[in-house]
C-alpha positions in Angstrom: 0.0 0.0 0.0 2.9 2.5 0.8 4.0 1.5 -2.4 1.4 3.1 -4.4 0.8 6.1 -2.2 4.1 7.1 -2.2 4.5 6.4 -6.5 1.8 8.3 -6.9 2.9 11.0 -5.0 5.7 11.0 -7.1 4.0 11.0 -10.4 4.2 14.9 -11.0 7.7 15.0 -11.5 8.0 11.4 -13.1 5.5 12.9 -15.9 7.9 16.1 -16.5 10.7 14.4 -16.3 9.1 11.9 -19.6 8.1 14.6 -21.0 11.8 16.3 -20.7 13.3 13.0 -22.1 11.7 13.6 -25.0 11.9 17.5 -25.7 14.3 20.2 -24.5 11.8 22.7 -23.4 12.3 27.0 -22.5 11.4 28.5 -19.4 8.0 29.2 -21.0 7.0 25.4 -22.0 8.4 24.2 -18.6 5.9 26.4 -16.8 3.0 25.0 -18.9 3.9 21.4 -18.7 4.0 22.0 -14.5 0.7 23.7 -14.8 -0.6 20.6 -17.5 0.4 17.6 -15.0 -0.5 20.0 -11.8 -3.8 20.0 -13.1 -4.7 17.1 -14.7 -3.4 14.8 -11.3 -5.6 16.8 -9.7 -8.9 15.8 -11.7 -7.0 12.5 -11.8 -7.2 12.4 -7.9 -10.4 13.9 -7.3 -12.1 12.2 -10.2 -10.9 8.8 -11.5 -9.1 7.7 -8.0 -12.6 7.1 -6.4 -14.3 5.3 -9.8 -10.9 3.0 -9.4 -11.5 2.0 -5.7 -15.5 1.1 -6.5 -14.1 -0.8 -9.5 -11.8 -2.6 -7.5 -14.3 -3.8 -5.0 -16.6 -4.9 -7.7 -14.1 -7.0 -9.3 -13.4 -8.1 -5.7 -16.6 -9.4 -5.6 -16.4 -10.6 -8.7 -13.8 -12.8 -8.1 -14.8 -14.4 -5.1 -16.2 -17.5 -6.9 -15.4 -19.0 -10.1 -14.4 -17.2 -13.2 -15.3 -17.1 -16.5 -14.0 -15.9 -19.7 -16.6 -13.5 -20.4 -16.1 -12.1 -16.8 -12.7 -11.2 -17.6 -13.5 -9.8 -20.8 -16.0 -7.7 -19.4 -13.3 -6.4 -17.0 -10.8 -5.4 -20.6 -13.6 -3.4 -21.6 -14.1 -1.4 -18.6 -10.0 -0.8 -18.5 -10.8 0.6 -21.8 -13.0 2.7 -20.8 -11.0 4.2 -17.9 -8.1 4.7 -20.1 -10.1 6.5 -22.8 -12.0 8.6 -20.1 -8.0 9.9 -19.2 -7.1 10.6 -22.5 -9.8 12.4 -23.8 -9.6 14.5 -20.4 -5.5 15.0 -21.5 -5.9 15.2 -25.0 -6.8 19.3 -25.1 -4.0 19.8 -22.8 -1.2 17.7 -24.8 -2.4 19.5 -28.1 -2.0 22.9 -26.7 2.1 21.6 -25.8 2.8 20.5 -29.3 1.7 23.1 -30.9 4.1 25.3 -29.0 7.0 23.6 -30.6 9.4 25.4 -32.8 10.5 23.3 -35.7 14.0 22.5 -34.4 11.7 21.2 -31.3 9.4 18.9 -33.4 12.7 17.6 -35.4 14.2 16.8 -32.1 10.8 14.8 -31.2 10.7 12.9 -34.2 14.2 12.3 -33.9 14.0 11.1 -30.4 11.4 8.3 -31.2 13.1 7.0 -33.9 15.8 6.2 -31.6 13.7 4.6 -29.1 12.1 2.6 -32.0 15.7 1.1 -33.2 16.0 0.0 -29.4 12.6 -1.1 -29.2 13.2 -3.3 -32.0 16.2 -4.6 -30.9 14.5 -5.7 -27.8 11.8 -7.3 -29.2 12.6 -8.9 -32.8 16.5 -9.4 -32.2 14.8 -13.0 -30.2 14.0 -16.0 -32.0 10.2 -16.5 -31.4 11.0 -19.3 -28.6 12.7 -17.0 -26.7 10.0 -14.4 -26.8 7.1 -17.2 -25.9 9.6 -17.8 -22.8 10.0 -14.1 -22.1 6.4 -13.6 -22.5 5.5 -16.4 -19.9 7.9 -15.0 -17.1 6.1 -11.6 -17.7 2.6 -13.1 -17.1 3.4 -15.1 -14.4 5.2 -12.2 -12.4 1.8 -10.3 -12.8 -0.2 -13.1 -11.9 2.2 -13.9 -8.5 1.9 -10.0 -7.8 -2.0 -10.4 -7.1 -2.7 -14.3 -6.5 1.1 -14.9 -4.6 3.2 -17.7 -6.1 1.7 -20.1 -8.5 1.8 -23.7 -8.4 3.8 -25.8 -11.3 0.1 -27.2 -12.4 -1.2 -23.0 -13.0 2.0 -22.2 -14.4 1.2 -25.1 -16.9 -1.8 -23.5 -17.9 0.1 -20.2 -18.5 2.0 -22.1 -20.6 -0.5 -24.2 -22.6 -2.8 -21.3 -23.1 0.1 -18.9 -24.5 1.8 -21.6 -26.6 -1.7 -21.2 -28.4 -1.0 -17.4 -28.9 0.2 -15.8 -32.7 3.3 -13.8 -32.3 2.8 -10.5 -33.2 5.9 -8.8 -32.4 6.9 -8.1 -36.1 3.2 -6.9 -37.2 3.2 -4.8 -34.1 5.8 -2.9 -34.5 5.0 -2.4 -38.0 1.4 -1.2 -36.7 3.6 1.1 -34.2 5.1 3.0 -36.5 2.0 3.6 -39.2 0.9 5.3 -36.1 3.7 7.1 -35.6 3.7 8.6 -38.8 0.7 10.0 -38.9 1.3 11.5 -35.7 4.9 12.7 -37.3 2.5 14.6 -40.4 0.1 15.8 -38.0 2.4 17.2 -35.7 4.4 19.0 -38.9 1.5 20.4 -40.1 0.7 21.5 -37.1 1.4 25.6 -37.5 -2.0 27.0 -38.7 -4.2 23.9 -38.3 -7.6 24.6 -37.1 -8.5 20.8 -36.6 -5.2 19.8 -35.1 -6.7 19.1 -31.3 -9.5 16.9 -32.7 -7.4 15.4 -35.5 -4.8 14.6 -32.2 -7.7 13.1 -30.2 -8.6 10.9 -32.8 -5.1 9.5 -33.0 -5.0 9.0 -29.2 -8.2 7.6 -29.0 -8.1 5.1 -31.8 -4.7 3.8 -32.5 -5.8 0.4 -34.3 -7.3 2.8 -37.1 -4.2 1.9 -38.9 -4.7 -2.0 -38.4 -5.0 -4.4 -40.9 -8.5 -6.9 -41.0 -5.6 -9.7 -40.2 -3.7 -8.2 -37.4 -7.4 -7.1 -35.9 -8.4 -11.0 -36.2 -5.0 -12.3 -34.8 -5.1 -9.6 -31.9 -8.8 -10.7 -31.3 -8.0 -14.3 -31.1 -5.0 -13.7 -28.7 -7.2 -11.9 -26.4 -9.5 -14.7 -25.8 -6.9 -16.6 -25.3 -5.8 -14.2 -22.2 -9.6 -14.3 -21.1 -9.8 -18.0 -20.6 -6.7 -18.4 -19.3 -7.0 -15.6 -16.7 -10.0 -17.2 -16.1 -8.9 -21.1 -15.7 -5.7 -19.5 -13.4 -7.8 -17.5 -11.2 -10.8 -20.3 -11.0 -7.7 -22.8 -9.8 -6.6 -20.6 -6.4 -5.9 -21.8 -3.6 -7.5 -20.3 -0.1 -4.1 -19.0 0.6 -3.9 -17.4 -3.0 -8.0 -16.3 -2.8 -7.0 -14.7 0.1 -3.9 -12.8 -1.4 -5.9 -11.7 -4.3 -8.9 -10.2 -1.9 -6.1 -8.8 0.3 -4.2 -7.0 -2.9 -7.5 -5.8 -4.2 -8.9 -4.1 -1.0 -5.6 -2.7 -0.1 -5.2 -1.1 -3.6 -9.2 0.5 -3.5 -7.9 1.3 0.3 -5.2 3.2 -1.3 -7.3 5.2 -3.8 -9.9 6.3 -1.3 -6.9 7.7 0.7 -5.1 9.4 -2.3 -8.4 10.9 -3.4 -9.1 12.6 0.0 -5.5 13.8 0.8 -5.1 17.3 -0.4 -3.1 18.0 -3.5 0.7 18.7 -3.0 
């Protein structure tokens, strides 16, 4: 619980300093990022911090018997949801930053992304797909120890059998990255002078699998219901120790968010 109080708490200057990894900003652009975060964490405490903690006791209740697939995608759409209610809050406020940028600024951007897209690469697609599948199982399994405790070798088999089901995307992915990237790069170029640029931004935010082939949308689909019923069959299979660390994890995190949403803003 500390944990997340205390990252929170630290998310104002964690935000600037992203943004600053990315864009060497003057005195003037500093003071309006401090004023974008400072305002928006404190919507984002008053506003979405309560909606989480009622979530989280719902899906508390949720899980307190056996789970299905459809439960679990009913819970992807409602992330969704919470995600897209941020963004479009954020959206105004991150358009009104870019289009402060000089064109040394927005070549600097650009620039900076590329970079981070060689690495991404390089992290991703310089495995051989067995690796990945391997990678990709120690990843799930840490997030599923974080709320349930350690699994037993019989869940972590049906990790494993579900995910060995799963299409690797890693190469289409990226590939759908960066169509989205460039449209952002032509947007944000022709930014000077663009009445729509805000809503045309939005957009983008708000719908980045515009840019997604029928296939990958089908491939995507079918590895998501994979996740569903093998989120459902792990979390079906706990333990009362494990039960109990999941109802434990869930209450203390909606415990958190009550707190953080009536301490005043810093």
């Amino acid at each position: 619980g500390c944990v997340v109080r205390i990252a929170y708490g630290q998310l104002e200057w964690l935000t600037r300093w992203s943004v600053e990894s990315y864009l060497d900003l003057n005195d003037g652009q500093e003071r309006l990022v401090r004023e974008i975060i400072g305002r928006n964490l404190a919507w984002h405490r008053a506003t979405e911090l309560p909606q989480y903690a009622a979530y989280l006791r719902e899906l508390r209740a949720g899980l307190s018997g056996p789970v299905s697939a459809e439960f679990m995608a009913r819970q992807y759409a409602t992330t969704l949801v919470i995600s897209d209610r941020t963004l479009q809050q954020i959206s105004p406020d991150i358009a009104r930053l870019l289009l402060t940028l000089n064109d040394e600024q927005v070549s600097e951007f650009i620039d900076e992304i590329e970079e981070r897209n060689t690495e991404l690469a390089e992290e991703y697609s310089g495995y051989a797909p067995e690796v990945r599948r391997k990678k990709q199982d120690r990843s799930i399994i840490r997030v599923f120890r974080w709320f349930t405790g350690t699994l037993s070798p019989d869940q972590e088999a049906v990790v494993k059998s579900h995910t060995a089901g799963m299409h690797d995307l890693t190469e289409q992915w990226l590939q759908r990255r960066r169509a989205w990237q460039s449209a952002f790069f032509i947007l944000l170029e022709g930014r000077s002078g663009n009445v729509a640029f805000e809503r045309q931004l939005t957009d983008l935010l708000l719908d980045p699998n515009q840019f997604d082939s029928a296939e990958y949308r089908r491939l995507v689909a079918a590895n998501r219901e994979i996740a569903f019923a093998m989120s459902a069959d792990v979390l079906s299979s706990l333990s009362p120790k494990q039960r109990k660390h999941l109802d434990d994890r869930l209450s203390g995190l909606a415990t958190d968010f009550d707190a953080l949403a009536a301490a005043p803003a810093r």
